[in-house]
Structures are given as C-alpha cells and as structure tokens.
TORDO-98712 format. One line per 2 residues: their letters; for each residue x, y, z of C-alpha. Coordinates in steps of 0.02 Angstrom, whole numbers, plus 50000, padded with zeros to 5 digits. Each point is the difference from the previous one (the first is absolute). Last residue first. Layout:
residues N
A> X Y Z | ...
***
This chain:
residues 285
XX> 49417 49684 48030 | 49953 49991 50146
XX> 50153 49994 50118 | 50096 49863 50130
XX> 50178 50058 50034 | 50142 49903 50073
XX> 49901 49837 50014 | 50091 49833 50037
XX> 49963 50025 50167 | 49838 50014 49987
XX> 49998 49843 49902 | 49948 49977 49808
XX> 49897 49854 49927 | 50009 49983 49810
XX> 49830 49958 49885 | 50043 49971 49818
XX> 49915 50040 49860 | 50120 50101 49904
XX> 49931 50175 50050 | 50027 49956 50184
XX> 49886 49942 50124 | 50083 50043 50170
XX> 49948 49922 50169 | 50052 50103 50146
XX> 50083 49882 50142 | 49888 49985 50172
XX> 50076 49818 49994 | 49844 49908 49973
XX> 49979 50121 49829 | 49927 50187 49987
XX> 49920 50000 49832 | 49995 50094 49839
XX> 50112 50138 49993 | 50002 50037 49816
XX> 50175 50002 49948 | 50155 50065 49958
XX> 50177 49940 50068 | 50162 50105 50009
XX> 50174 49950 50041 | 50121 50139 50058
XX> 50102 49875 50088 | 49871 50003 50169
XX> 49808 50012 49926 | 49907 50122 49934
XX> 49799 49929 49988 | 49898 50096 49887
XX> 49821 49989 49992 | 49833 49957 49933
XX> 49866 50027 50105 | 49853 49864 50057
XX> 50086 49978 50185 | 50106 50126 50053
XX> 49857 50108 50071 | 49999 49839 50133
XX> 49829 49994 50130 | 49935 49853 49901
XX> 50167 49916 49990 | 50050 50026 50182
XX> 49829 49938 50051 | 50029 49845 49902
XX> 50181 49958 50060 | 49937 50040 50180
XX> 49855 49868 50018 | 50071 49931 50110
XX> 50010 49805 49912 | 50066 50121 49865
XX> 50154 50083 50067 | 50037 49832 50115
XX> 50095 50054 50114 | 49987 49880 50133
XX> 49789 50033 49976 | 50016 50048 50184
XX> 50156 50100 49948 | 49901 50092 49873
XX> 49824 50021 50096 | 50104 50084 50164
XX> 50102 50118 49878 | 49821 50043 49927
XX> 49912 50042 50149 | 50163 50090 50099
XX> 50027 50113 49855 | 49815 50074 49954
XX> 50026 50018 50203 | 50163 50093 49964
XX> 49921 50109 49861 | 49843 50050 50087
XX> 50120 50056 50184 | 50102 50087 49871
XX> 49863 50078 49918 | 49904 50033 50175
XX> 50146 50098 50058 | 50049 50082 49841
XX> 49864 50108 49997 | 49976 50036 49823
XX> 49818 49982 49969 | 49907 49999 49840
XX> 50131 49963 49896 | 49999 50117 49854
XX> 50151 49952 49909 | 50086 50140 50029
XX> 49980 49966 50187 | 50061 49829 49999
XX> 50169 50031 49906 | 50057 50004 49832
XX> 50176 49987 49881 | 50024 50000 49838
XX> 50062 50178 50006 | 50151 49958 50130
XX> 50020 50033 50176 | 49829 50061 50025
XX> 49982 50163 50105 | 49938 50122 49901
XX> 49871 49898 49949 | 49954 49966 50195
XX> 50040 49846 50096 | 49860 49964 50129
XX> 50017 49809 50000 | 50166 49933 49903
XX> 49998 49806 50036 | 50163 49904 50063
XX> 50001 49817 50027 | 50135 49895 50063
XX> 50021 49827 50020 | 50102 49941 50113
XX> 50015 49796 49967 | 50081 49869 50125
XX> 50065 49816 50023 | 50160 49994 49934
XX> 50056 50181 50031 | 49896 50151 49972
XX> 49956 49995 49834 | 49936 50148 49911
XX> 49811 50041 49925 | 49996 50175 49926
XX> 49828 50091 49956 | 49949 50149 49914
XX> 49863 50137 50015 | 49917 50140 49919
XX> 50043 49975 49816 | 49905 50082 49883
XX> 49858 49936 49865 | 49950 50156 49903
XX> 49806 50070 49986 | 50020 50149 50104
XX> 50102 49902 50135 | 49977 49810 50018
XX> 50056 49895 50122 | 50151 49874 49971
XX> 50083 49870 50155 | 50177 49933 49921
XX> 50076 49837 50036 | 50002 49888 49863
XX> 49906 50031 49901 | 49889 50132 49993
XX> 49869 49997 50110 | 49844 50123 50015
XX> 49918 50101 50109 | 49795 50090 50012
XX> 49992 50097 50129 | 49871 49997 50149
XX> 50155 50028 50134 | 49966 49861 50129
XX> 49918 49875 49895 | 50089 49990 49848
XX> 50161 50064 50112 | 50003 49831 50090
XX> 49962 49899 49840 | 50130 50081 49888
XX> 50138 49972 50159 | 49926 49823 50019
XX> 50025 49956 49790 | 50179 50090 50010
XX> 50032 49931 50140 | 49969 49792 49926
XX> 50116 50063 49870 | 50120 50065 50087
XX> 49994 49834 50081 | 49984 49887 49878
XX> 50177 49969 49960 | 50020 49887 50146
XX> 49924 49874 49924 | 50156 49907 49962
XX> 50016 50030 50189 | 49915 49862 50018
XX> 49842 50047 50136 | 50036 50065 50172
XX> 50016 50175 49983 | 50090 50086 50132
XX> 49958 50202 49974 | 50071 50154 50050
XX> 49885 50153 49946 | 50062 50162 49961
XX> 49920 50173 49973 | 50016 50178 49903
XX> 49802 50045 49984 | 49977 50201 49948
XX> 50035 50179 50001 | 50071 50010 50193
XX> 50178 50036 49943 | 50002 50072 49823
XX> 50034 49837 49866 | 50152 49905 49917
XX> 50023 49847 49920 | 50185 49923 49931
XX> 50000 49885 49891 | 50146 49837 50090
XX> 49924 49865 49871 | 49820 50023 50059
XX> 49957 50148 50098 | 50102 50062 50151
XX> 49979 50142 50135 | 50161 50097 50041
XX> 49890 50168 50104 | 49853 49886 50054
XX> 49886 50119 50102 | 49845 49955 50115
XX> 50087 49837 50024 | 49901 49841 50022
XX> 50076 49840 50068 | 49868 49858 50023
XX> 50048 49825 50085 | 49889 49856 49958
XX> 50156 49873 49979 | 50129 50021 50126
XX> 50095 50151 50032 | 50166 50036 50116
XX> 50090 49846 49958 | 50152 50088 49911
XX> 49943 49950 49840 | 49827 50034 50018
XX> 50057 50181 50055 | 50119 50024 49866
XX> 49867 49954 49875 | 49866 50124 50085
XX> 50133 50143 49983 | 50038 49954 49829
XX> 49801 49998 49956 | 49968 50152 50091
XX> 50117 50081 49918 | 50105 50181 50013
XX> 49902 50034 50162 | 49876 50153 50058
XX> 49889 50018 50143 | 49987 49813 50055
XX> 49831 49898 50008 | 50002 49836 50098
XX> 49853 49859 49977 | 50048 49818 50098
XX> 49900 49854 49997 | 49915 49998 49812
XX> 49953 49823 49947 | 49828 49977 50121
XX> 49986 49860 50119 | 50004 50131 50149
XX> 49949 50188 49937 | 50125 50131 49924
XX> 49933 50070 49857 | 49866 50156 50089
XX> 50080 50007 50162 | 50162 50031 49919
XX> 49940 50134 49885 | 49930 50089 50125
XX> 50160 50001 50089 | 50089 50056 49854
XX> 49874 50142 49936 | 50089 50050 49856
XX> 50048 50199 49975 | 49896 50140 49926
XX> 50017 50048 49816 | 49883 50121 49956
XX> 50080 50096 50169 | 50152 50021 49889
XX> 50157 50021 50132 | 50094 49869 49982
XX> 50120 50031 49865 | 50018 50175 50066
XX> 50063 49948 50144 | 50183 49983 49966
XX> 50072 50100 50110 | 49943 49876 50117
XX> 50085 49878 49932 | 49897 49832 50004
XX> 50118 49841 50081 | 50024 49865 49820
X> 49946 49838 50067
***
C-alpha cells in the first residue's frame, strides 16, 4: 500500500466520487460457508493483483480473499498493458482463488469473470455490456462499443489464481485514457455507486465460480461455455487475430471451444483455434 500524501489531496477530493464502505462491504460478502472470508480496501497501490500474489505466496491469503484499491498507480492488462484511471473513478479488485478442477481448465477463469462481472453490473447498473474475447468488458457510448473493463487471471504458485478485474465507473470523456475507451457513466448506467456494483459483481462471482468447480470445470456441464457465447460481441464478426512472429490469421469468430480458445473460420474453409495467449491483438476487421 502506497501511504496518501497529503499534499496530494486533490486526487481525493471529488465528492461525486465518495470512498468504499469497507466494513459494509464485509458484512455484506463475508458470511460462513460462503467463498469470500476476508474484504480489505487500500488507498492507493501499484497492483492489486501483485500484491494479492505476494500475499498467497507468503501465506497471508487463502482462497476467498478480496483486495480492492481505490487507486492502482502500476496496474496491468494482459501481456504487461498498462491501465490507468483517477483514484475513486471505478472497480480496481483482486480475488485469490484455489480451483479444484484440472488445471487444464484453468483457462476459464477470466472467462467465467467476465460472464459474473457482465451479470453483476446487468443487474446492479441497468446497462447493457458485452464481451470481447478474451478479457475485455464493452458498453456502449453514442452508438460505439468501448471498453470499460478488463480482466487478468495470474498464478499464484501451484495451487492458486488472482484474478484481477478493473472496471472504469464515473470516468468522464475528458478523462479516458485512450478514445476507445468507456466507463459506466457514459454509458448511461443507471446507478454508479460502486458499493452495490462491487458487492453485484462479486456475488455474480461467487454463483458461477461455485457452479464451475462443482461441475469440476466443466465449461458446458455449467453452463458457462454457453452463457459466455451468448453474452460474446466476438462471436458472429469476422476478425483479425495478430499473433507472436508477426503472423496474422482472419476469420469469422465462430465458436468458443472446450478450452475457452476462439474458433476461427477462415476464407479457406478451415476452422483454427487460437489461445489468449497466443493473441497479441484481436480486431474486427
């Protein structure tokens, strides 16, 4: 945890953007039999999902533990992208998990967040989200699908997964970090407090990790591969796939397979599965 400056307060002092409620928060997940046992917010960190990892590692966190940051100053995306947002202006969370299933199936799980972060905010913010494969949350903003979110699975150890999620909330135009980008409120959600959204999206989280180990990860026995699939803006599009060596492939995303890989039917009739991380760039073409 990164100690707040005080000459620094001007980060923190937008009363549109008042601070989590940790010990509501607490009383709200944390309940005997359920996954989450220990909720902590800090004021600012560099990553919640390295500073969850070290934890786990060190034997500090078990599964069900929650570390949410109210500012992530060297957050991560997916092969080391760096993601950046106003303190206070949205989700920036980690979740240690122990999955018991094969870890072959292990690849779900951004995935399987993706569908419970969708689901919590579908009900908690009345917007309308997509999925893009493989890890990115979209909303739409006058008419253009934008990113608001992205998520990061990480192994911690043998045995253990972070995954982290981070979702822009209250983000202004002015304040996007790129043009693509979109957030909550410029969407049109129809509430932005980020306590019930984050309390939505980790209960959205607790339902399907619990139906995915009981099935021992079994994406369709689930019932995750097909809500995936139906909630995927992938899906249906033709796209291309840039992959490591400068190697391109072009197709029209068809299916998400047993492995969570992107199907790809190419122009000369072939269908070729591609990983996440076999994916530098994944665009429409």
């Amino acid at each position: 945890m990164t100690p707040r400056d005080a000459s620094d307060d001007s980060r923190w002092s937008d009363l549109g953007r008042p601070p989590l409620n940790g010990t509501a928060l607490r009383r709200a997940l944390v309940r005997d039999g359920g996954l989450w046992n220990d909720v902590q917010i800090v004021a600012s960190t560099g990553s919640t999902n390295s500073d969850l990892a070290a934890r786990a590692l060190a034997g500090r966190a078990a599964e069900g533990a929650v570390l949410i940051a109210e500012e992530q100053t060297a957050a991560r995306g997916r092969l080391d992208r760096r993601w950046s947002a106003p303190a206070r202006s949205g989700l920036f969370f980690s979740v240690l998990l122990e999955p018991a299933v094969p870890v072959a199936r292990w690849g779900w799980l951004p995935l399987l967040t993706g569908v419970a972060v969708a689901t919590g905010l579908s009900r908690a913010a009345g917007v309308d989200t997509a999925l893009k494969w493989p890890n990115d949350l979209l909303v739409t903003v006058d008419g253009q699908e934008r990113k608001a979110g992205g998520i990061l699975a990480e192994r911690a150890g043998d045995n253990a997964v972070v995954v982290g999620v981070g979702i822009n909330v209250t983000l202004r135009a002015d304040e996007l970090p790129v043009p693509g980008a979109g957030s909550l409120a410029l969407a049109g959600a129809a509430g932005t407090d980020r306590d019930p959204l984050l309390r939505a999206v980790l209960r959205a989280l607790e339902q399907w990790y619990g139906r995915w180990v009981e099935a021992d990860g079994d994406p369709a026995a689930s019932g995750l591969q097909e809500t995936y699939a139906a909630g995927c803006a992938t899906l249906g599009r033709t796209v291309r796939a840039e992959l490591p060596g400068g190697r391109e492939l072009v197709g029209e995303a068809v299916a998400v397979d047993g492995d969570g890989r992107l199907v790809l039917a190419t122009e000369n009739g072939v269908q070729e599965p591609v990983g996440a991380g076999d994916i530098v760039h994944l665009r429409p073409v």
